[in-house]
C-alpha positions in Angstrom: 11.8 -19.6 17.9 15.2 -17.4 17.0 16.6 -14.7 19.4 15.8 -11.9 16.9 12.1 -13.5 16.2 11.4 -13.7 20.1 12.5 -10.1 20.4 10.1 -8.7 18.0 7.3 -10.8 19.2 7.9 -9.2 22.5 8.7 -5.8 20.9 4.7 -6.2 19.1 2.9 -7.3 22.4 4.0 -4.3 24.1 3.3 -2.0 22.0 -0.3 -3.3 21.6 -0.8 -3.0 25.1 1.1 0.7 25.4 0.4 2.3 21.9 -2.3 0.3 20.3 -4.7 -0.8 22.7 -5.1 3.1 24.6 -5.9 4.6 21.7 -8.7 2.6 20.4 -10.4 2.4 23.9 -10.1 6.8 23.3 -11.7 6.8 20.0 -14.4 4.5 21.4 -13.5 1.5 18.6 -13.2 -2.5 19.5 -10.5 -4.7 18.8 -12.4 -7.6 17.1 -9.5 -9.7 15.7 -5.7 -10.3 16.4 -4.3 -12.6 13.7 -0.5 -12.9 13.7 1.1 -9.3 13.2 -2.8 -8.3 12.0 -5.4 -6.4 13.7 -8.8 -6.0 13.0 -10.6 -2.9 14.6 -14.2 -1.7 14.2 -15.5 1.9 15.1 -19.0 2.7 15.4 -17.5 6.4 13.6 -15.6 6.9 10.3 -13.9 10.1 12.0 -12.8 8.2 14.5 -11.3 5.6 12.9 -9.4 7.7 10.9 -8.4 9.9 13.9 -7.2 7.0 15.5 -5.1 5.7 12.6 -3.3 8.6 12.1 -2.5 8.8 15.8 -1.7 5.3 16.2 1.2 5.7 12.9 2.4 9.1 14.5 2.7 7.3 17.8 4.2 4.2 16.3 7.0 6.2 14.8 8.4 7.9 17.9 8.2 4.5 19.8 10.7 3.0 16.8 12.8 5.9 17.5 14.0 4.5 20.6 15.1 0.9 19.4 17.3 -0.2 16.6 16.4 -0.6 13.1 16.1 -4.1 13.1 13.5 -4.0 15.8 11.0 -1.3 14.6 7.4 -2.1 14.0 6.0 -1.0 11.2 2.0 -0.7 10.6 -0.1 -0.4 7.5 -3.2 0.5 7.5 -6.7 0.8 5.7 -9.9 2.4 6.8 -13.2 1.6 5.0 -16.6 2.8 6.1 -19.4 -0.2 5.0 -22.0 -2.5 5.9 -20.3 -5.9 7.6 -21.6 -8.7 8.7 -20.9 -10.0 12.0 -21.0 -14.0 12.7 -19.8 -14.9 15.8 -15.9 -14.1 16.2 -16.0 -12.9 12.9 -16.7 -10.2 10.8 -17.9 -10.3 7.0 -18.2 -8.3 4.1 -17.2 -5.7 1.6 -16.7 -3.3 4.4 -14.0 -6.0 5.7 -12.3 -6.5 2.5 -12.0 -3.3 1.0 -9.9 -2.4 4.3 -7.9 -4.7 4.1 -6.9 -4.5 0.5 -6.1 -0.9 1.2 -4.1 -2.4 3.9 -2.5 -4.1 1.7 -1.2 -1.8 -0.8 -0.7 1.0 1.6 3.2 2.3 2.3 4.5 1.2 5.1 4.1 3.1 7.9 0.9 4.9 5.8 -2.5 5.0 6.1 -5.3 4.6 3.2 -8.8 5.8 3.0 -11.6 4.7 0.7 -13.7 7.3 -1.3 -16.5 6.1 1.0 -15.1 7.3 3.8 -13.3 9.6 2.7 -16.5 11.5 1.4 -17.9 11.0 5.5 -14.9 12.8 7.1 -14.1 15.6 4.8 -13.3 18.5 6.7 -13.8 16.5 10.0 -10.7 15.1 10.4 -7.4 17.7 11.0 -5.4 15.9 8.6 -4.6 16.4 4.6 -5.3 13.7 2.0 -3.7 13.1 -1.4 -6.4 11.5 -4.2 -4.5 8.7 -5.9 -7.4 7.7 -7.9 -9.6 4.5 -8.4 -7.6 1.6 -8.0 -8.8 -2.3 -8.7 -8.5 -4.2 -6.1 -7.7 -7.9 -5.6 -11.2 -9.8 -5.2 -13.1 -6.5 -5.4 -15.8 -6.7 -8.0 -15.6 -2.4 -8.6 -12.7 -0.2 -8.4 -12.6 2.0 -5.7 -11.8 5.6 -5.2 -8.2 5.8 -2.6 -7.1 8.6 -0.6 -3.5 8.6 0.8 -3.4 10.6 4.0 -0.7 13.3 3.5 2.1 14.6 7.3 2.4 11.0 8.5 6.4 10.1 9.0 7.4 8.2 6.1 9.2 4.9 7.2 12.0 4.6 4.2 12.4 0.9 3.1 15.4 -0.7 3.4 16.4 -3.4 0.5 16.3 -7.1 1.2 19.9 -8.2 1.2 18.8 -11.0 -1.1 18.3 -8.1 -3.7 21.8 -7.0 -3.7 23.0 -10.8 -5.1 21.2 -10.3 -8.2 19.2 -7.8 -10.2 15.7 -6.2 -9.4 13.1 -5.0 -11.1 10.0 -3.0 -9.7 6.8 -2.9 -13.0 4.7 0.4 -12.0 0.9 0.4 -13.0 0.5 1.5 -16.8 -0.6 4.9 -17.5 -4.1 5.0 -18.7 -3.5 7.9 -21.8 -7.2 7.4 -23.7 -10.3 9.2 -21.7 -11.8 5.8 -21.4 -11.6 4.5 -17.8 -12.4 0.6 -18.9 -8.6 0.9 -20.6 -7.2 1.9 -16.9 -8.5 -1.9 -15.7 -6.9 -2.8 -19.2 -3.7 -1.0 -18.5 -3.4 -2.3 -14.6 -3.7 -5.9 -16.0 -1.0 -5.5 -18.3 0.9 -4.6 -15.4 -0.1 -7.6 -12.7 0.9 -10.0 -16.0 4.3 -8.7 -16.7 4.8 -9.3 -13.0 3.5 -12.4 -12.9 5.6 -13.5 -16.0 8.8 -11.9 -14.2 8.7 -13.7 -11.5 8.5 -17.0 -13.2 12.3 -15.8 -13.6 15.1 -17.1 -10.9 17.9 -14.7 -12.1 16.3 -11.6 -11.1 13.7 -10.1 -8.3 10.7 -8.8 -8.7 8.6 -6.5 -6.8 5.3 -7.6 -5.7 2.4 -5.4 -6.9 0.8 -4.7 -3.8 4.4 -2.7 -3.5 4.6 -1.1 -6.8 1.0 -0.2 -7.1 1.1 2.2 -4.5 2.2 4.9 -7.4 -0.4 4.6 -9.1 -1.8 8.4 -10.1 1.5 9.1 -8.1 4.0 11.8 -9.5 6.8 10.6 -7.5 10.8 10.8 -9.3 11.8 7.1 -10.4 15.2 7.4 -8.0 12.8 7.7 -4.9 10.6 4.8 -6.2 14.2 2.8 -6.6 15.5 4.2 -3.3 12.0 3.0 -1.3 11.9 -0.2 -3.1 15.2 -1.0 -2.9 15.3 -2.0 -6.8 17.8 -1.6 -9.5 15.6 -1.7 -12.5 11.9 0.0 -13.2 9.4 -0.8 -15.5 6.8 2.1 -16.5 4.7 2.3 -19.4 1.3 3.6 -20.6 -2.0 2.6 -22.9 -3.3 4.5 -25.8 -6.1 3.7 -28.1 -5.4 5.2 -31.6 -8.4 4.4 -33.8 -9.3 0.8 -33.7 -5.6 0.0 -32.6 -4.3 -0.1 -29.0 -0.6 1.3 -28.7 1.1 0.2 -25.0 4.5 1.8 -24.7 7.3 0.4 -22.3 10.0 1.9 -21.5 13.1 0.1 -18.6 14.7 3.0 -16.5 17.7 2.7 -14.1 16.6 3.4 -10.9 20.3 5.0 -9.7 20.8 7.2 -12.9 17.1 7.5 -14.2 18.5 6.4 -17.5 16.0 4.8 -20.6 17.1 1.7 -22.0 15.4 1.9 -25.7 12.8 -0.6 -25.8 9.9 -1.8 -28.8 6.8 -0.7 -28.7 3.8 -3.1 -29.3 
């Protein structure tokens, strides 16, 4: 194992025992699962959880404050309230996944909420919460309701050096402009394919959608989105359904200047 790789593997061990592992024995939760850099964590109470993952990211923060850059440790999490299914060392279910696809697309150093629990802590948790809609979610049959909660440092993003060798690209989900929802799944998987297509491409980076989709429902300036990405190039667009036609518009901004390249609409 590398110096740098030993050091942060030290670094994540003792702040699971100092940080992590004090705060979940306070909010009365158990640590089911340690996988890698990934924790698993059940609560027996929705408010809890989410009291817990706020104070865990808050906590987090001020511990990176006191090491270098390249040594900070940088969480994201999900919280889910559902049924799971518990089989010996493991744990099962929708309740499971949904978490940690929020996980997933959360920003790092954030923390997500589904609409389920979201609708159980309302007004029991001292925090504020910013609705970023339904979103699909990878291997999750219905879309689910996200809230993104709001007063949490926000950890800025610093480019992969391999990005500054050649050009990068960041595709943002499609704006759904008809007042059918089933043309938002139809707009979102226009999206995931242009990525998907893009990265078939060598000359050029492309952001991975868990990254980009966090603006979804988002009104956030494209220069930030470029600046916390770390991009040169983005991508937005939108859906409209004009009679029996469909109309998607594209349009490629620079990220530095928020410039429009003209582009063709389909």
């Amino acid at each position: 194992m590398e110096k740098d790789e030993t050091s942060t593997l030290m670094t994540l061990k003792a702040r699971r025992k100092r940080v992590l592992e004090p705060l979940v024995s306070h909010h009365q939760g158990r640590i089911f699962k340690i996988a890698g850099d990934s924790v698993l964590i059940e609560f027996n109470s929705a408010v809890r959880a989410v009291q817990c993952a706020i104070e865990l990211q808050r906590n987090m923060a001020k511990a990176n404050c006191e090491l270098p850059e390249a040594r900070h440790i940088v969480l994201r999490i999900g919280v889910n309230l559902g049924d799971v299914i518990v089989e010996g060392s493991e744990l099962y279910g929708d309740g499971v996944n949904i978490s940690a696809r929020l996980e997933g697309i959360a920003e790092p150093g954030g923390v997500l909420v589904s609409g389920t629990a979201f609708d159980y802590i309302r007004n029991k948790v001292d925090a504020s919460f910013e609705d970023l809609g339904t979103q699909k979610l990878k291997n999750i049959s219905e879309p689910v309701r996200v809230y993104r909660v709001v007063g949490i440092p926000r950890v800025p993003v610093t480019a992969p050096e391999a990005l500054i060798d050649k050009p990068s690209i960041a595709v943002l989900p499609f704006l759904n402009m008809s007042t059918d929802a089933e043309y938002g799944y139809f707009a979102d998987g226009i999206a995931e394919d242009i990525i998907t297509e893009l990265s078939r491409f060598r000359s050029f980076c492309v952001i991975a959608r868990n990254s980009s989709f966090v603006y979804k429902n988002r009104s956030v300036n494209v220069r930030d989105i470029g600046r916390e990405l770390g991009v040169q190039y983005i991508l937005e667009g939108s859906v409209r359904r004009a009679r029996d036609r469909i109309r998607v518009t594209a349009q490629l901004v620079e990220a530095a200047t928020g410039s429009v390249a003209p582009m063709k609409q389909a």
